[in-house]
C-alpha positions, 0 to 999 in steps of 0.5 A, a space after each residue: 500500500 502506497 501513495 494517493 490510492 493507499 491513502 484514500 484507502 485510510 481515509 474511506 476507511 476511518 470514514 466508514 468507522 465513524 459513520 458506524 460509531 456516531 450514526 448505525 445505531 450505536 450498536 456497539 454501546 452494549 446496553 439494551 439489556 434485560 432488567 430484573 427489577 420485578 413487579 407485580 403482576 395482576 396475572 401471570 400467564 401460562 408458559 409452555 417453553 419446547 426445548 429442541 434436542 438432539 444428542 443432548 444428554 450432556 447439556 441437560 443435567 444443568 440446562 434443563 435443570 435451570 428451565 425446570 427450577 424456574 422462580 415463574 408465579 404462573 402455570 410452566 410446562 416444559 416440551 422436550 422433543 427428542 430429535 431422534 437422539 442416539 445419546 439417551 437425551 430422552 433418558 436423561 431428561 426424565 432423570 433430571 425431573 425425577 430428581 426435581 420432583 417435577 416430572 409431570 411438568 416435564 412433556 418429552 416428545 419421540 420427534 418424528 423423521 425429518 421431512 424434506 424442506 425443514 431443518 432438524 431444529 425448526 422440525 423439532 419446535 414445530 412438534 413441540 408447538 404443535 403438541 403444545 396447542 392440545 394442552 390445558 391451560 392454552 399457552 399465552 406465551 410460548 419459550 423457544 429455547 435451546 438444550 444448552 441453554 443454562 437459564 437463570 432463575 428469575 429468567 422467565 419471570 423477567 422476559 414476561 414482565 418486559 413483554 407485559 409491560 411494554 405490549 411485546 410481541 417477542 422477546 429474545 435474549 442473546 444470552 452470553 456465549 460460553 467464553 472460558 478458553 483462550 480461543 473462546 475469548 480470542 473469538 466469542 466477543 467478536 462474533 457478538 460484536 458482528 450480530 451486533 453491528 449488523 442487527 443494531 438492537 437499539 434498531 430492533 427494538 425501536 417500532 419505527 424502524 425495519 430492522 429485526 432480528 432474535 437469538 434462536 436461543 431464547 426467544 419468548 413469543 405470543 401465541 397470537 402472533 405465532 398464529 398470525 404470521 403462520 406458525 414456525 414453518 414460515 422459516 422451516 427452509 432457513 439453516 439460519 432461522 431465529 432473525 427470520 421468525 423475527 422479522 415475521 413477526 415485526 413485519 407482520 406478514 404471514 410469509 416471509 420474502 426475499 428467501 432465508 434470513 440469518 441469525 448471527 454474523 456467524 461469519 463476516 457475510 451480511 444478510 438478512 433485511 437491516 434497512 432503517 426505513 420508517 415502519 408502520 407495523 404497530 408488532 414490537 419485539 425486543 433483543 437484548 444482552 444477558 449476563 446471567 442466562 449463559 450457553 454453556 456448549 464449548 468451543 475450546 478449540 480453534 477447529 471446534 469454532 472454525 467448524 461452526 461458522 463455516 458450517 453456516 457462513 456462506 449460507 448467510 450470503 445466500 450462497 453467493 458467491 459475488 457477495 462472498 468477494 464483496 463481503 471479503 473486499 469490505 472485511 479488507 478494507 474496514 478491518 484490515 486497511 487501517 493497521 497495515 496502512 498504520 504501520 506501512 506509514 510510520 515505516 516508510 514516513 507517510 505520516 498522513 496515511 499513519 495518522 489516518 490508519 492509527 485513527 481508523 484502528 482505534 475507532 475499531 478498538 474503540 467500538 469494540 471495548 464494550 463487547 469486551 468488558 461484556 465478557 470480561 476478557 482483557 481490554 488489549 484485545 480490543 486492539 485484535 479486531 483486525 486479526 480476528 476479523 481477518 480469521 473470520 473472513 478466512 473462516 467465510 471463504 471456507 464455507 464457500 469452498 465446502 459448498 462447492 464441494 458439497 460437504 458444507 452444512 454438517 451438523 450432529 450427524 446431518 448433511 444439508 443441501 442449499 434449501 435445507 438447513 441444520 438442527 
């Protein structure tokens, strides 16, 4: 990098940065969070939360025992589908009520074949819906949850509480992603800081504006708006479903247009609708960051998490492959441009392409921080975005390149294709 073009480079490039700090939504401020100041309700309704498991017997000792041990005043019946499990899930699920003394509020469902066109997920939470509906008290709200989920106590109370309080038709947290290893904490914050910078949740959560998205790990639904838009098989082809469901129910619409919508910047792709277009729907959902409710499945390895975003990655561009070098020109040139024209410029005395690049690279630093202390790992690392975007978009190029060669989309023992997804 060198000269008017290199410098121009650095100067697109801080541009871009403040633009995304002072105008995107202040996405990286971290601070919708899920309160837990308690009132009282008149009523508190009755939960049926369905809870989509496949090969899920190490999870459950302590996810389904937090879901089971919930503080919730109303009426809570827990819908285990077993995804066809050759673990003992099943087995497990019923131990951990026993041992609770709560095994009539524990339903666990035998989840039938896979058909075509449904991802083993959405599949499971369609039966556990499905079953759902035939029982008494008829659910008001509804939990989708998944099997490694660890929920704090009061969890439940607080998502109905905001939901009552504020007329919500969803509610979703995204929980704190487990981040104990070196890699976890090298990568976990960054992947949370992409959702974050492609979904703004103060965005999401504002009725006036388009944009909408959830995390498929704890999402708290109405019935009626369930029904409204046409139940869980609006997004039974999307590999990555939970911002779809969303956007159904803020949109309004019964379908769903413009094909699959993602979940997470599980990569460095983009997808999904994020205008900030005006909105007239009056259907308000909310998405917000939690410290108590956690994911406890762990990702101690590079491999382990390398596998999981290329597993979806490419998936996000809707299998695109002109979107696939967009998206690596604009990782380039919003991550990597400012340090190397940082450090190309103190080397070689071009102060101005320095200045530009070192700036470039603390706004990076700066919107990241946040994220960080959110997950309590060191501050320096906020100076590692670079490097850690650059991984990243490495680990998007892969989920390109196992598409191609028509190994991508692999999970517990599943192989989809491009219209179908995981579980």
């Amino acid at each position: 990098m060198s000269g008017e073009i290199g410098l121009w480079l650095c100067v697109l490039s801080l541009a871009i940065w403040v633009i995304l700090l002072g105008f995107w939504g202040q996405f990286w401020r971290c601070d919708q969070r899920l309160t837990r100041q308690h009132t009282d309700l008149a009523m508190f309704p009755a939960i049926y939360a369905v809870v989509p498991a496949r090969n899920e017997a190490d999870m459950l000792p302590v996810t389904l025992r937090s879901l089971l041990a919930q503080e919730y005043p109303g009426h809570l019946t827990v819908i285990l589908v077993d995804d066809n499990s050759t673990d003992g899930t099943a087995n497990v699920a019923r131990q951990v009520a026993q041992k609770l003394n709560k095994l009539q509020q524990l339903h666990i469902l035998s989840g039938e074949p896979l058909p075509p066109g449904w991802t083993g997920k959405l599949w499971a939470l369609h039966q556990g819906l499905q079953y759902a509906q035939t029982l008494t008290p008829a659910p008001e709200y509804l939990l989708l949850t998944d099997a490694d989920i660890e929920h704090d106590a009061q969890n439940l109370r607080s998502l109905v509480e905001k939901a009552k309080q504020e007329d919500l038709e969803l509610v979703s947290l995204m929980v704190q992603l487990r981040c104990k290893s070196l890699w976890e904490k090298f990568l976990i914050p960054t992947f949370v800081f992409f959702f974050q910078k492609l979904y703004p949740f103060p965005w999401v959560n504002d009725p006036t504006k388009a944009t909408a998205a959830a995390a498929g790990g704890c999402i708290l639904i109405t019935r009626e708006a369930l029904t409204r838009i046409g139940g869980i098989q609006v997004v039974r082809s999307a590999l990555i479903d939970d911002c779809a469901l969303a956007q159904a129910v803020k949109s309004g619409r019964s379908q769903l247009i413009g094909g699959e919508v993602g979940s997470s910047e599980q990569g460095a792709g983009s997808r999904g609708e994020t205008s900030s277009q005006p909105l007239t729907s009056s259907h308000k959902i909310w998405l917000g960051l939690d410290d108590l409710t956690h994911s406890v499945r762990p990702y101690p390895s590079l491999s382990t998490i390398w596998d999981m975003v290329a597993r979806t990655a490419f998936t996000q561009l809707n299998y695109s492959w002109g979107l696939l070098i967009v998206t690596g020109i604009g990782m380039i040139l919003v991550y990597i441009v400012p340090p190397v024209a940082a450090i190309f410029g103190g080397l070689t005395g071009n102060w101005l392409m320095a200045i530009a690049g070192l700036s470039g690279w603390l706004l990076m630093a700066c919107a990241y921080l946040p994220t960080i202390k959110f997950y309590g790992c060191s501050p320096w690392l906020a100076l590692c975005l670079p490097g850690i975007a650059f991984l990243y978009t490495m680990m998007t190029i892969d989920s390109a390149v196992r598409h191609w060669q028509k190994r991508g989309g692999t999970w517990k023992g599943r192989v989809y294709s491009k219209t179908e997804g995981t579980s």
